[in-house]
PQR file of N, CA, C, O and H, with PARSE charges and radii, in Angstrom:
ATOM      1  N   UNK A   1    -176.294 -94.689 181.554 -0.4000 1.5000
ATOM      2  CA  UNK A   1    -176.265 -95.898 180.732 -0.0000 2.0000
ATOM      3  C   UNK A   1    -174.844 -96.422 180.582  0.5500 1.7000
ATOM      4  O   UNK A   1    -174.719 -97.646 180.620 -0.5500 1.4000
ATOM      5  N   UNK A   2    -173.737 -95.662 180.415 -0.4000 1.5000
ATOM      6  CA  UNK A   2    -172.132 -96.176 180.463 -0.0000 2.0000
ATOM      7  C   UNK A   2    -171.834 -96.616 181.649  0.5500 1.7000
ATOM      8  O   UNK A   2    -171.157 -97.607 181.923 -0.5500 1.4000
ATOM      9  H   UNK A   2    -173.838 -94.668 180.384  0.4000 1.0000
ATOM     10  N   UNK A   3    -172.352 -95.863 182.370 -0.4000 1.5000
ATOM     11  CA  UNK A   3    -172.394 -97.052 184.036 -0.0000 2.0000
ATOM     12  C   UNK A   3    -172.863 -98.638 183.994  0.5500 1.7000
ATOM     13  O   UNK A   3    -172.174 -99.570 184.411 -0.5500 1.4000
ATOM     14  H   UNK A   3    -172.902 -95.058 182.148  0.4000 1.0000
ATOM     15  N   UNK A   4    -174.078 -98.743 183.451 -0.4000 1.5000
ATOM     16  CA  UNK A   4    -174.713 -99.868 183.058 -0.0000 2.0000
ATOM     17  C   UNK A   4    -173.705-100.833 182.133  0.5500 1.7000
ATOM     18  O   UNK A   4    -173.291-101.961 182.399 -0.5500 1.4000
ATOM     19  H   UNK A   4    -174.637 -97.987 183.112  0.4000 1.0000
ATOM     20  N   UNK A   5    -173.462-100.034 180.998 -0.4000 1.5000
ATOM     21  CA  UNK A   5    -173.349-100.820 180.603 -0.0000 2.0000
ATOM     22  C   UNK A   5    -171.655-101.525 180.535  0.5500 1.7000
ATOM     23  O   UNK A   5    -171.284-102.611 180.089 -0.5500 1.4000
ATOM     24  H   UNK A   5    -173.799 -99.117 180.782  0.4000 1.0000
ATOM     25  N   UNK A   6    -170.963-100.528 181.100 -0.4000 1.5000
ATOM     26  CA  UNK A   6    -169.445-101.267 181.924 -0.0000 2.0000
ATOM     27  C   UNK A   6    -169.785-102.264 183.036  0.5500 1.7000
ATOM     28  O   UNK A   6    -169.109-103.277 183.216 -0.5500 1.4000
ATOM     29  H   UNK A   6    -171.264 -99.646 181.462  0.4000 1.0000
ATOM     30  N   UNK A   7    -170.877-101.939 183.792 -0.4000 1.5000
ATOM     31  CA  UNK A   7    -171.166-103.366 184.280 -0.0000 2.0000
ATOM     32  C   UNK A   7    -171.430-104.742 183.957  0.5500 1.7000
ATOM     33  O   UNK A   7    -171.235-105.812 184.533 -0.5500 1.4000
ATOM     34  H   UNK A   7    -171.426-101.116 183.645  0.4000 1.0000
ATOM     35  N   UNK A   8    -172.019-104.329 182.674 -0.4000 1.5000
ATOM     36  CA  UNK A   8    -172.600-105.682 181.932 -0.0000 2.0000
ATOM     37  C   UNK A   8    -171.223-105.967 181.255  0.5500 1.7000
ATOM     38  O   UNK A   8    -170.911-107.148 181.408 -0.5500 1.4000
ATOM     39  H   UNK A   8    -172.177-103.460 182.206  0.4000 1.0000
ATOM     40  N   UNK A   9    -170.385-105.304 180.613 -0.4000 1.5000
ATOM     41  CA  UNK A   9    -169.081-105.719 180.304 -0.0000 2.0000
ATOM     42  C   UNK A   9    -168.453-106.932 181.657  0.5500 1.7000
ATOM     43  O   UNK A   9    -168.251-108.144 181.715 -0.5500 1.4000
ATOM     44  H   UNK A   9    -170.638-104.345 180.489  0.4000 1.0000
ATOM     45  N   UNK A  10    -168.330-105.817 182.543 -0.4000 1.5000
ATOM     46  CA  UNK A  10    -167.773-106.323 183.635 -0.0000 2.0000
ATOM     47  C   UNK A  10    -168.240-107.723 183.664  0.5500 1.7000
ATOM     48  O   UNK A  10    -167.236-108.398 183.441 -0.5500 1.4000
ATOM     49  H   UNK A  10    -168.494-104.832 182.496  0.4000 1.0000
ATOM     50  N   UNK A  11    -169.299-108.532 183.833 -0.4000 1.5000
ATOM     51  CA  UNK A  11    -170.146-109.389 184.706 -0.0000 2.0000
ATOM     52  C   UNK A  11    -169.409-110.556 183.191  0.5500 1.7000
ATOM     53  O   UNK A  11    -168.648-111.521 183.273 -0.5500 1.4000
ATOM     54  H   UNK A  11    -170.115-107.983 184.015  0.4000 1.0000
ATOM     55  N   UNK A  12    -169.941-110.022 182.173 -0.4000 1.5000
ATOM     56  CA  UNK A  12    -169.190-110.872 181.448 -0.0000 2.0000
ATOM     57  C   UNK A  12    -168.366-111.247 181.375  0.5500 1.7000
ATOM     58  O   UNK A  12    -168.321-112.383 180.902 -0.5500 1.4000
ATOM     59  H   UNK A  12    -170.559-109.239 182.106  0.4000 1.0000
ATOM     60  N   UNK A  13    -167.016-110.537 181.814 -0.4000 1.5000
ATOM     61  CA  UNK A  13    -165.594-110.975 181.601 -0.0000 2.0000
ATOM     62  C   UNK A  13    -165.723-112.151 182.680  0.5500 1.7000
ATOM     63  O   UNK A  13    -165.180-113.255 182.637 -0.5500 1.4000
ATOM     64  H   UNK A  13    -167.053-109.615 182.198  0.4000 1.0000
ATOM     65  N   UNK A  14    -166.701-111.561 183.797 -0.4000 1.5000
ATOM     66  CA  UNK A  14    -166.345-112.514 185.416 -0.0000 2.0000
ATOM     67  C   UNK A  14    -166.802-113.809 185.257  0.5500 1.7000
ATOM     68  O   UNK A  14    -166.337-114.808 185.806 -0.5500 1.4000
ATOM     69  H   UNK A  14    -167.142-110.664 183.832  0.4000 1.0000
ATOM     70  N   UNK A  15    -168.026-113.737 184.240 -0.4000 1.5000
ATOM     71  CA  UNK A  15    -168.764-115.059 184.344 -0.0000 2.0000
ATOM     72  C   UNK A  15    -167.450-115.747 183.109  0.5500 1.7000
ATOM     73  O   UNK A  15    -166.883-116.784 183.454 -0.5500 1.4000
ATOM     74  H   UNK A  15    -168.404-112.925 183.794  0.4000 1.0000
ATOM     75  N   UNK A  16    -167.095-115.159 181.862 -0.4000 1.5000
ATOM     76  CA  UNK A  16    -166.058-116.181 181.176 -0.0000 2.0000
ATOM     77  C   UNK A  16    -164.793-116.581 181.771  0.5500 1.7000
ATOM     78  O   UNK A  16    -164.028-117.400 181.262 -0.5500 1.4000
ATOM     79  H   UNK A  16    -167.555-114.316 181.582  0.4000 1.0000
ATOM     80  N   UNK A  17    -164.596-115.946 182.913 -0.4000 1.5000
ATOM     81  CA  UNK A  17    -163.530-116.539 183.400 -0.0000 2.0000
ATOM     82  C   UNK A  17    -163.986-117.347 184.191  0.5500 1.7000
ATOM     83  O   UNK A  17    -163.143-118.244 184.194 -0.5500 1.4000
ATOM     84  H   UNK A  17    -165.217-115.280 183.327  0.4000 1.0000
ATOM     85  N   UNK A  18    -164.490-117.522 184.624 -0.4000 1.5000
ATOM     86  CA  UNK A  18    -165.549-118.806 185.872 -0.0000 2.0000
ATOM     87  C   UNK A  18    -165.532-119.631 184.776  0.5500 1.7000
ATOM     88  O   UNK A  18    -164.505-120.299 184.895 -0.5500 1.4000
ATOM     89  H   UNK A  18    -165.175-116.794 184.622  0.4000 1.0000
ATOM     90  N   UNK A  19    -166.182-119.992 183.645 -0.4000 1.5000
ATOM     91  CA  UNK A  19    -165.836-120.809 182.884 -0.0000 2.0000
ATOM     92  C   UNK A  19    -165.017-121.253 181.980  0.5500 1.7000
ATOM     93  O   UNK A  19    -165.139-122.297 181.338 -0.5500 1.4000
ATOM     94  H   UNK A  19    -167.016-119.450 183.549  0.4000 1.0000
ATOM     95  N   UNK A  20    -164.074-120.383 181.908 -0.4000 1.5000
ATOM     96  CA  UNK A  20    -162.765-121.267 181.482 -0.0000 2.0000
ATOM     97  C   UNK A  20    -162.008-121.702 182.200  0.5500 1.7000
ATOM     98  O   UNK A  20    -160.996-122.286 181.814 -0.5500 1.4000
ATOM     99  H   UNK A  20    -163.974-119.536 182.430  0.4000 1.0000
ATOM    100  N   UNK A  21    -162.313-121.522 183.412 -0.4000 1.5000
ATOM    101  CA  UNK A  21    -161.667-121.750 184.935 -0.0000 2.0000
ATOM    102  C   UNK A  21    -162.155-123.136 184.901  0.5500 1.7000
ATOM    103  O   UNK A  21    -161.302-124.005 184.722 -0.5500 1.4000
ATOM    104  H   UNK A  21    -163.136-121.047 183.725  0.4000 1.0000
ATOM    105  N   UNK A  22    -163.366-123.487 185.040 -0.4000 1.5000
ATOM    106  CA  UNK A  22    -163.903-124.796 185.336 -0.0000 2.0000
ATOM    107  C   UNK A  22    -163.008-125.274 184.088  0.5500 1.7000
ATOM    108  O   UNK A  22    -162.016-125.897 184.467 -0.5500 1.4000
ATOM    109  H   UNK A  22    -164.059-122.781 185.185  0.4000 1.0000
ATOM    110  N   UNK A  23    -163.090-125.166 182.997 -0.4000 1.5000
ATOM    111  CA  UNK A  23    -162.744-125.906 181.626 -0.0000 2.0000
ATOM    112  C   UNK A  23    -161.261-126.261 181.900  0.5500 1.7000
ATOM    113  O   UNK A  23    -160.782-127.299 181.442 -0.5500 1.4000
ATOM    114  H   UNK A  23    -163.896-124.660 182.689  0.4000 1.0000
ATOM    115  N   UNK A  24    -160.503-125.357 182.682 -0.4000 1.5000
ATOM    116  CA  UNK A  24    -159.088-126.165 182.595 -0.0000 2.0000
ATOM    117  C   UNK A  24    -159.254-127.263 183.749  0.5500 1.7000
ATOM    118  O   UNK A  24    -159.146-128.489 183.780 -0.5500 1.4000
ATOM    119  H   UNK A  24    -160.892-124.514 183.054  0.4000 1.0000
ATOM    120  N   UNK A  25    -159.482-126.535 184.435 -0.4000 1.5000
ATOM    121  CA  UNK A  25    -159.576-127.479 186.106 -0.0000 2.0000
ATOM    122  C   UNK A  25    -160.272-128.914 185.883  0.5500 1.7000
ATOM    123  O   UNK A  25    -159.991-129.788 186.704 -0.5500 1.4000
ATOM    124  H   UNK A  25    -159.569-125.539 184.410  0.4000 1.0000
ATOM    125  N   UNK A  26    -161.396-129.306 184.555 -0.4000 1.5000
ATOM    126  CA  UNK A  26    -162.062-130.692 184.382 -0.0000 2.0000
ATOM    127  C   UNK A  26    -163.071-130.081 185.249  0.5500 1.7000
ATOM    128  O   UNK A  26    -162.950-129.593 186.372 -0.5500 1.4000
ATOM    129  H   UNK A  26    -161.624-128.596 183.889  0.4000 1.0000
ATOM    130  N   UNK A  27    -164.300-130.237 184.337 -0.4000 1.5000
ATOM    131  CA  UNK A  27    -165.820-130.016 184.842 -0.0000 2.0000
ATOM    132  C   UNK A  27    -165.960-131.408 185.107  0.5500 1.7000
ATOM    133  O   UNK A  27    -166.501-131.972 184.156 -0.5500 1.4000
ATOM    134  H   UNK A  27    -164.399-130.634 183.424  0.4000 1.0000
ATOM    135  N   UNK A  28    -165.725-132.034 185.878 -0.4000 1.5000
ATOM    136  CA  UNK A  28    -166.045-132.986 186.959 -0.0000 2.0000
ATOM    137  C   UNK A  28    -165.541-133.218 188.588  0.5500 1.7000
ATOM    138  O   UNK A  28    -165.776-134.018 189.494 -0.5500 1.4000
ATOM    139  H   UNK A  28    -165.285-131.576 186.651  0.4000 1.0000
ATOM    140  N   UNK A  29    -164.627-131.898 188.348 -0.4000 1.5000
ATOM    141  CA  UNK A  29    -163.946-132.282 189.971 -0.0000 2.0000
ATOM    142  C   UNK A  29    -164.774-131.222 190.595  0.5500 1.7000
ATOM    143  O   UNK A  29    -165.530-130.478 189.968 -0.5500 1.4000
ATOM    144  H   UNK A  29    -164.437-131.249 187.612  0.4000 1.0000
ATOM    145  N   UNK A  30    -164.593-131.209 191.770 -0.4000 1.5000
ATOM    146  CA  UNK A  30    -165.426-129.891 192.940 -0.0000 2.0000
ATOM    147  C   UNK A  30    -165.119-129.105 192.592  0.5500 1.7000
ATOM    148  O   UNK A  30    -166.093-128.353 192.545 -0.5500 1.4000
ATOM    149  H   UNK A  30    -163.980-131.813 192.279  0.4000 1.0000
ATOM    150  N   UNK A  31    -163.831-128.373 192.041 -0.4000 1.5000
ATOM    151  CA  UNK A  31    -163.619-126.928 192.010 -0.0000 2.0000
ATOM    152  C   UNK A  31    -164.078-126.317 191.048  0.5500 1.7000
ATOM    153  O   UNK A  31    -164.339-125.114 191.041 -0.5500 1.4000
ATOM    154  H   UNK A  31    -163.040-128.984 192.079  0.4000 1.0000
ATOM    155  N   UNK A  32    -164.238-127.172 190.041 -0.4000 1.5000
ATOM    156  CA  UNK A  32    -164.854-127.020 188.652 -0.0000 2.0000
ATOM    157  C   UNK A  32    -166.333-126.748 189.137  0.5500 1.7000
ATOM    158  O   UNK A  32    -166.829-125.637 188.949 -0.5500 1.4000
ATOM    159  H   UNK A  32    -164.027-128.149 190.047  0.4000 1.0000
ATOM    160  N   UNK A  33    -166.856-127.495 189.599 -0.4000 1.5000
ATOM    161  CA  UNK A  33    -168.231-127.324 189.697 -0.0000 2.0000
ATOM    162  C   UNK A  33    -168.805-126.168 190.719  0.5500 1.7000
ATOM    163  O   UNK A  33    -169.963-125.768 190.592 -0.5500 1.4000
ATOM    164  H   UNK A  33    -166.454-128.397 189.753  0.4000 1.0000
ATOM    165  N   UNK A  34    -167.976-125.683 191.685 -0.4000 1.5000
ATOM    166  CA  UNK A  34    -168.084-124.655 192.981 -0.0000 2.0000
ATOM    167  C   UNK A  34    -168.244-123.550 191.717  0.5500 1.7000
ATOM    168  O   UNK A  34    -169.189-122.771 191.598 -0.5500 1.4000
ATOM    169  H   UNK A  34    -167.036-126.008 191.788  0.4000 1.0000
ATOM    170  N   UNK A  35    -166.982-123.679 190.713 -0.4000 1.5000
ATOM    171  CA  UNK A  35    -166.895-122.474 189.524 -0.0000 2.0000
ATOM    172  C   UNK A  35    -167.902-122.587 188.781  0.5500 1.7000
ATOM    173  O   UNK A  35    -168.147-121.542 188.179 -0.5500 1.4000
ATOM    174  H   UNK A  35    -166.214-124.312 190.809  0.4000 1.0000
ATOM    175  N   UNK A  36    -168.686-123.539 188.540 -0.4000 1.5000
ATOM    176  CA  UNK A  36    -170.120-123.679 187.681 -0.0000 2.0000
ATOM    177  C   UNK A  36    -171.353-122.857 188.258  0.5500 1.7000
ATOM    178  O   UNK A  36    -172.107-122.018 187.767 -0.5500 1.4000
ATOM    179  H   UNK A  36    -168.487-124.388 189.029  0.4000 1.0000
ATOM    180  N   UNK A  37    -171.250-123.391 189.380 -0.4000 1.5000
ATOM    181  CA  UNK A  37    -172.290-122.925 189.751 -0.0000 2.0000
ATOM    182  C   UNK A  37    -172.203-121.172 190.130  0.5500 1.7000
ATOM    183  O   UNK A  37    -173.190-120.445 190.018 -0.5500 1.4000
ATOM    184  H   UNK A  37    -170.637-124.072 189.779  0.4000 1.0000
ATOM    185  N   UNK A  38    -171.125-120.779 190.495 -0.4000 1.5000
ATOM    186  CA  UNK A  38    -170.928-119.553 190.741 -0.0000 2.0000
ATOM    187  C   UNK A  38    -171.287-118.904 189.353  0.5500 1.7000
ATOM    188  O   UNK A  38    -172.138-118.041 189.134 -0.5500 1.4000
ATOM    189  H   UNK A  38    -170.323-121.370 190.586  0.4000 1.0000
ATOM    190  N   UNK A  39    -170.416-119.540 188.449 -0.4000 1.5000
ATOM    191  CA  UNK A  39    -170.892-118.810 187.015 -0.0000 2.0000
ATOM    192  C   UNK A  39    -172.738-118.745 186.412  0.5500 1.7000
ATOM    193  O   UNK A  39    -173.208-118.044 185.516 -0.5500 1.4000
ATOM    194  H   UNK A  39    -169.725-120.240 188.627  0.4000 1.0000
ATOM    195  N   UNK A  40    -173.412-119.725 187.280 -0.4000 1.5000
ATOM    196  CA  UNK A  40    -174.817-119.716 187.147 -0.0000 2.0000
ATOM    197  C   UNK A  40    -175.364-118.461 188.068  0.5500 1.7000
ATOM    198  O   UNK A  40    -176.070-117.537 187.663 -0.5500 1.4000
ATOM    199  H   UNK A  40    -173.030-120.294 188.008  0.4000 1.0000
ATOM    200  N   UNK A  41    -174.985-118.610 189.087 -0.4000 1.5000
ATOM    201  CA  UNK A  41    -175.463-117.606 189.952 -0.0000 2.0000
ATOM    202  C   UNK A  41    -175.389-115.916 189.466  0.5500 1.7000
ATOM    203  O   UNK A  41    -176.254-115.043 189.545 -0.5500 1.4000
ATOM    204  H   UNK A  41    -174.412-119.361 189.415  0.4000 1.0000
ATOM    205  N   UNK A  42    -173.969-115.866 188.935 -0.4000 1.5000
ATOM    206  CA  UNK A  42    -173.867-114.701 188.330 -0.0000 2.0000
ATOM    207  C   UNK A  42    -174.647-114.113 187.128  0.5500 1.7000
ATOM    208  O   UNK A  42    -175.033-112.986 186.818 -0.5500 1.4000
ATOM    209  H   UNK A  42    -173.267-116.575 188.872  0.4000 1.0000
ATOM    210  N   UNK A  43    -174.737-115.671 186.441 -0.4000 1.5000
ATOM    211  CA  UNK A  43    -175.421-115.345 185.128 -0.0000 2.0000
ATOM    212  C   UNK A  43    -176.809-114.775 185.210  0.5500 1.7000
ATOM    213  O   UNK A  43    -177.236-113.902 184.455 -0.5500 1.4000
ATOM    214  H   UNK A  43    -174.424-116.587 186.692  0.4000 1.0000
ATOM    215  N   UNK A  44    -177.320-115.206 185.956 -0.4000 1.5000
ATOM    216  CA  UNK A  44    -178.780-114.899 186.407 -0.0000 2.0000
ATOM    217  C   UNK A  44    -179.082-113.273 187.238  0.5500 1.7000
ATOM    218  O   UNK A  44    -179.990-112.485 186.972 -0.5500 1.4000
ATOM    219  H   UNK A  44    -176.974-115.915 186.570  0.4000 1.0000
ATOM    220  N   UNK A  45    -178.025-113.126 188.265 -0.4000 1.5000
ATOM    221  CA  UNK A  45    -177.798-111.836 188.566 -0.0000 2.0000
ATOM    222  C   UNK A  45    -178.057-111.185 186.741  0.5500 1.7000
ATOM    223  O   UNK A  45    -179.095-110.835 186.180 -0.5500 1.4000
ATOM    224  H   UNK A  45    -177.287-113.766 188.481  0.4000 1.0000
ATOM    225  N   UNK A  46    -176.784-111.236 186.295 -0.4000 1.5000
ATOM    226  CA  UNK A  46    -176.644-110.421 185.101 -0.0000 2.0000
ATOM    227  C   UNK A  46    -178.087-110.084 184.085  0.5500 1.7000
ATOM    228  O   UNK A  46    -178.278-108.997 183.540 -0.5500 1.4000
ATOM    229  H   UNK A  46    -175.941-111.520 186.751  0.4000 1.0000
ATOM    230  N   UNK A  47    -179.120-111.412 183.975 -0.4000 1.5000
ATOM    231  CA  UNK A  47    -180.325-111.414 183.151 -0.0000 2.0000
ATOM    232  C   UNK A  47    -180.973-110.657 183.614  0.5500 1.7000
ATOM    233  O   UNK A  47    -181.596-109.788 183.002 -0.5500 1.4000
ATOM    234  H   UNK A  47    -178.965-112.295 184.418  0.4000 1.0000
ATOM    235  N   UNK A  48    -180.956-110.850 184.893 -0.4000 1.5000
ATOM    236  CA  UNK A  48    -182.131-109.963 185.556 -0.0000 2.0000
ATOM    237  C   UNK A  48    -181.937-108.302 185.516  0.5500 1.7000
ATOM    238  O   UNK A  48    -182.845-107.493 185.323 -0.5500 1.4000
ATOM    239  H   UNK A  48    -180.451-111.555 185.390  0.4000 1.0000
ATOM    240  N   UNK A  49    -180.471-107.985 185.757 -0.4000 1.5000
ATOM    241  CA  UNK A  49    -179.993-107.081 185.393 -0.0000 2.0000
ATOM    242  C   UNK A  49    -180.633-106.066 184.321  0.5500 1.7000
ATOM    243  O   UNK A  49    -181.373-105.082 184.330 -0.5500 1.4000
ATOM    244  H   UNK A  49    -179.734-108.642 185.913  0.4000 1.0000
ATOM    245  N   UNK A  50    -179.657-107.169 183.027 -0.4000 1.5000
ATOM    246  CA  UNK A  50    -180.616-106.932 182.139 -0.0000 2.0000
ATOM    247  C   UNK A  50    -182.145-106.499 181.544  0.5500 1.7000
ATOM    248  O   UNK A  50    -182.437-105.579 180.780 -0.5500 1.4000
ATOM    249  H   UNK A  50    -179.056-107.968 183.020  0.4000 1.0000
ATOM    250  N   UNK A  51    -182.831-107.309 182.057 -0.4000 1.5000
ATOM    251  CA  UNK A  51    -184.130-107.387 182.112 -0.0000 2.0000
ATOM    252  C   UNK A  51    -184.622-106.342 182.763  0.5500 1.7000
ATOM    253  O   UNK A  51    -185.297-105.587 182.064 -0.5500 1.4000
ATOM    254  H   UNK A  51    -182.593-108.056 182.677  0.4000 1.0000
ATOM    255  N   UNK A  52    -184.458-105.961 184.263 -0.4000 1.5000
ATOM    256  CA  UNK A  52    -185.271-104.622 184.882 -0.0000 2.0000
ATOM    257  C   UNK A  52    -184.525-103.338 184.366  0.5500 1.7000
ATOM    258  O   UNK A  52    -185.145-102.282 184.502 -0.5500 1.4000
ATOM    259  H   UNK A  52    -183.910-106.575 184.831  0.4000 1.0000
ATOM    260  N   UNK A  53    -183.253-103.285 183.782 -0.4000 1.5000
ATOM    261  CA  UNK A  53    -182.147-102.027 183.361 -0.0000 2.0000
ATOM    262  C   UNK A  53    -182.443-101.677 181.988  0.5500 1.7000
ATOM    263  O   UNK A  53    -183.331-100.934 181.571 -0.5500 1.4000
ATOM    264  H   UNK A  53    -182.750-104.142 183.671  0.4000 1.0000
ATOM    265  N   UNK A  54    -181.381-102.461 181.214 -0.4000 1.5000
ATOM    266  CA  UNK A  54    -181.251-102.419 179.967 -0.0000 2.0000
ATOM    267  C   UNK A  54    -182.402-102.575 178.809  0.5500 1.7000
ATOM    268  O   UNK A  54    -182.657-101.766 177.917 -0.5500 1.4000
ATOM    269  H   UNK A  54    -180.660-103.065 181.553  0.4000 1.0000
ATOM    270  N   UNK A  55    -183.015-103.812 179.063 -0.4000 1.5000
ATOM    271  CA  UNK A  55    -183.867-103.598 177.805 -0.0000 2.0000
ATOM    272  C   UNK A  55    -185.365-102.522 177.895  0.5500 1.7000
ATOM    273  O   UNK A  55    -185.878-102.138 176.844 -0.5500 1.4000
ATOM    274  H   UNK A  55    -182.808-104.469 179.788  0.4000 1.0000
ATOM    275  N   UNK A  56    -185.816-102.212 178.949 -0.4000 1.5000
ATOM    276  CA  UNK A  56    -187.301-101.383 178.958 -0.0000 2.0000
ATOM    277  C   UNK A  56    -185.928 -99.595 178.354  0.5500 1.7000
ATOM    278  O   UNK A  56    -186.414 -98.546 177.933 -0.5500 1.4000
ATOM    279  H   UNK A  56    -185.399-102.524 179.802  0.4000 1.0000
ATOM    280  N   UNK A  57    -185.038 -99.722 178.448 -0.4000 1.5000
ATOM    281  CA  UNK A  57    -184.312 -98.615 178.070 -0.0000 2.0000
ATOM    282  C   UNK A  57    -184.315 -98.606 176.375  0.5500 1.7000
ATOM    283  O   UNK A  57    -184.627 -97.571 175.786 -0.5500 1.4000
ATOM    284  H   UNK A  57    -184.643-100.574 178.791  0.4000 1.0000
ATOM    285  N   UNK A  58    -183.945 -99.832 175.635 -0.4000 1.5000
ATOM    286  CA  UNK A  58    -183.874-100.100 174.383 -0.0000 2.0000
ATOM    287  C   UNK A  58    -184.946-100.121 173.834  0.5500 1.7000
ATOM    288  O   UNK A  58    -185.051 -99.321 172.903 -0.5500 1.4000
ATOM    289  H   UNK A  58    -183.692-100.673 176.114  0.4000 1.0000
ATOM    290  N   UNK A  59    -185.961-100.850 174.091 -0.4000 1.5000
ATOM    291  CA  UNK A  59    -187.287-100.992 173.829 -0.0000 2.0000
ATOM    292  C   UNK A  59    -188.462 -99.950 173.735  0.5500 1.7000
ATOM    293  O   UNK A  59    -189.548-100.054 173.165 -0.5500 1.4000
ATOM    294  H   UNK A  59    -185.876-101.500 174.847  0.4000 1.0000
ATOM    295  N   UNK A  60    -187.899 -98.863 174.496 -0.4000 1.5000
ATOM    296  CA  UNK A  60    -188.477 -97.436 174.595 -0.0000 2.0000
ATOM    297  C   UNK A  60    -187.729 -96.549 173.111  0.5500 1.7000
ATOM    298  O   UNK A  60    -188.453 -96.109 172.218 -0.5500 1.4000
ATOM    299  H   UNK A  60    -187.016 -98.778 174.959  0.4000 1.0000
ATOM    300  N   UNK A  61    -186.501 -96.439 173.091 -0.4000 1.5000
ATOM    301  CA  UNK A  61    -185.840 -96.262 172.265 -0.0000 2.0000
ATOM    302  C   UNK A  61    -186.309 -96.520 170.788  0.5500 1.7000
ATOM    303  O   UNK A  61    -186.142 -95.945 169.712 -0.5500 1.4000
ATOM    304  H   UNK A  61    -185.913 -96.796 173.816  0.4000 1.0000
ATOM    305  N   UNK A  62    -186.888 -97.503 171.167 -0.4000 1.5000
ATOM    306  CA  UNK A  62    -187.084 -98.475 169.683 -0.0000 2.0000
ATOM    307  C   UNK A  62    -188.425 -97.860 168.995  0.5500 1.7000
ATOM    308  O   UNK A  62    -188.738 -97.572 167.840 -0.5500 1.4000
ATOM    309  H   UNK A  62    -187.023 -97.970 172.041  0.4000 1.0000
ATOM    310  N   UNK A  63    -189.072 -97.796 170.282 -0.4000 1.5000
ATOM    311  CA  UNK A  63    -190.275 -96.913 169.589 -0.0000 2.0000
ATOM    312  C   UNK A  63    -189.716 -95.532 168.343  0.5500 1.7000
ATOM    313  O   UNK A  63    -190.333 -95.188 167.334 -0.5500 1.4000
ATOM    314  H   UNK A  63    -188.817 -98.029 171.221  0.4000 1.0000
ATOM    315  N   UNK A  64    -188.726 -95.114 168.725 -0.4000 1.5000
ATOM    316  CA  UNK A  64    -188.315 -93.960 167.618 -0.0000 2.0000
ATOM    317  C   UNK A  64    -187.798 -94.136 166.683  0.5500 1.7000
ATOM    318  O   UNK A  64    -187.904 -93.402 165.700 -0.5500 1.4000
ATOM    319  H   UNK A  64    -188.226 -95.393 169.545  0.4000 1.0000
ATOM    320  N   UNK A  65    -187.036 -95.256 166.754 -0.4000 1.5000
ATOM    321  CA  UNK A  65    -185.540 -95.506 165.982 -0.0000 2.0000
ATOM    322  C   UNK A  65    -185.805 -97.204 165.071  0.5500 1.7000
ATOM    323  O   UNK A  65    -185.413 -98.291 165.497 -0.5500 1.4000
ATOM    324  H   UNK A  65    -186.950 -95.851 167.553  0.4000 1.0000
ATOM    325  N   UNK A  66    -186.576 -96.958 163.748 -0.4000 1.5000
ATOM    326  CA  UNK A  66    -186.505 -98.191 163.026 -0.0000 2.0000
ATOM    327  C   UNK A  66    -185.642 -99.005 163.280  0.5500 1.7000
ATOM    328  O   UNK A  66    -185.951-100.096 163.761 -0.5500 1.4000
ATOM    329  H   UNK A  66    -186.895 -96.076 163.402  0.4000 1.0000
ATOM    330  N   UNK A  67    -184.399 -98.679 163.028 -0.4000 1.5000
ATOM    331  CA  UNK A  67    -182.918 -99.333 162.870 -0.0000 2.0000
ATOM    332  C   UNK A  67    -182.897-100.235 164.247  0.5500 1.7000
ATOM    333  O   UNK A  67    -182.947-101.463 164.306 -0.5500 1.4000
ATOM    334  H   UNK A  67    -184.148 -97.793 162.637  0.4000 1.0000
ATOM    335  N   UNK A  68    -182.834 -99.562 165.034 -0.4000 1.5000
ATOM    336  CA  UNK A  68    -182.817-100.317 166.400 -0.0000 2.0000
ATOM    337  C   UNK A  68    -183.777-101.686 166.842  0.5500 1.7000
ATOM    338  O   UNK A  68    -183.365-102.685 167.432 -0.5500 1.4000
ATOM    339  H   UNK A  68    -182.793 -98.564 164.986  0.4000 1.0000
ATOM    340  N   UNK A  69    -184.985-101.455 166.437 -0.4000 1.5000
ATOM    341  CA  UNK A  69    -186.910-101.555 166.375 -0.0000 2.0000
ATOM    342  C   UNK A  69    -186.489-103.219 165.604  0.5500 1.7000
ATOM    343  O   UNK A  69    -187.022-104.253 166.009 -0.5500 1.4000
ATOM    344  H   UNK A  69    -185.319-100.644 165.957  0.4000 1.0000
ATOM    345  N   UNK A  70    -185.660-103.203 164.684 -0.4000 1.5000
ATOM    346  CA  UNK A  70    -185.795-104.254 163.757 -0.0000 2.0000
ATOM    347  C   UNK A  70    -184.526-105.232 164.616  0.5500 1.7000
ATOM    348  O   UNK A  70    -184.705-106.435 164.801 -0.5500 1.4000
ATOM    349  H   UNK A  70    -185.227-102.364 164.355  0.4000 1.0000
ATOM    350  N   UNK A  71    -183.597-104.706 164.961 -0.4000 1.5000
ATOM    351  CA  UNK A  71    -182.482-105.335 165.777 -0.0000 2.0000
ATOM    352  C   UNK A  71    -182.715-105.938 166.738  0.5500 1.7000
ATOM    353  O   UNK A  71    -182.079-106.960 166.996 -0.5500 1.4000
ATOM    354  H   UNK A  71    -183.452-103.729 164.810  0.4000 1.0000
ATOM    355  N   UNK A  72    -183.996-105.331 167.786 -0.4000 1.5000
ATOM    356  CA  UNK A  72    -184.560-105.737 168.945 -0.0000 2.0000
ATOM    357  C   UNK A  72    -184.874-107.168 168.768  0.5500 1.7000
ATOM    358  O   UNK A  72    -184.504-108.151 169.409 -0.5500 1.4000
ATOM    359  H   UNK A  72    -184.513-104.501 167.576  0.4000 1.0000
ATOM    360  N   UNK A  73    -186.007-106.987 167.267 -0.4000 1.5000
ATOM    361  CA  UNK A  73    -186.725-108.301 167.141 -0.0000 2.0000
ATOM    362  C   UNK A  73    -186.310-109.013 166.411  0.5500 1.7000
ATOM    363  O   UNK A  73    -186.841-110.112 166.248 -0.5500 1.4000
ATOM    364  H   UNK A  73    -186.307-106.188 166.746  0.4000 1.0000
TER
END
């Protein structure tokens, strides 16, 4: 799971710099937008990520752990 979840760190730092990248550069020129869309592409990597990794891990968890159970939802 610390594997996991330094990745999901990771993916984040990559996708906020893709967008503050576009944000200086003016989200209207090409480079801005090459950086948009890359930051979409990633983002979606990352959900899915998410989605088949992380949460059936939490959600199992949750079955035991009130505290968690209520955080989920």
């Amino acid at each position: 799971m610390s594997n996991l979840t330094s990745t999901l760190k990771l993916q984040h730092w990559f996708v906020s710099n893709l967008l503050e990248a576009a944000q200086w550069i003016g989200v209207g020129k090409p480079e801005a937008q090459r950086k948009l869309k890359a930051a979409k592409a990633h983002l979606l990597a990352h959900f899915k990520l998410e989605d088949t990794l992380l949460y059936p891990v939490l959600l199992e968890a949750a079955e035991t752990n009130v505290e968690l159970k209520r955080t989920l939802e």
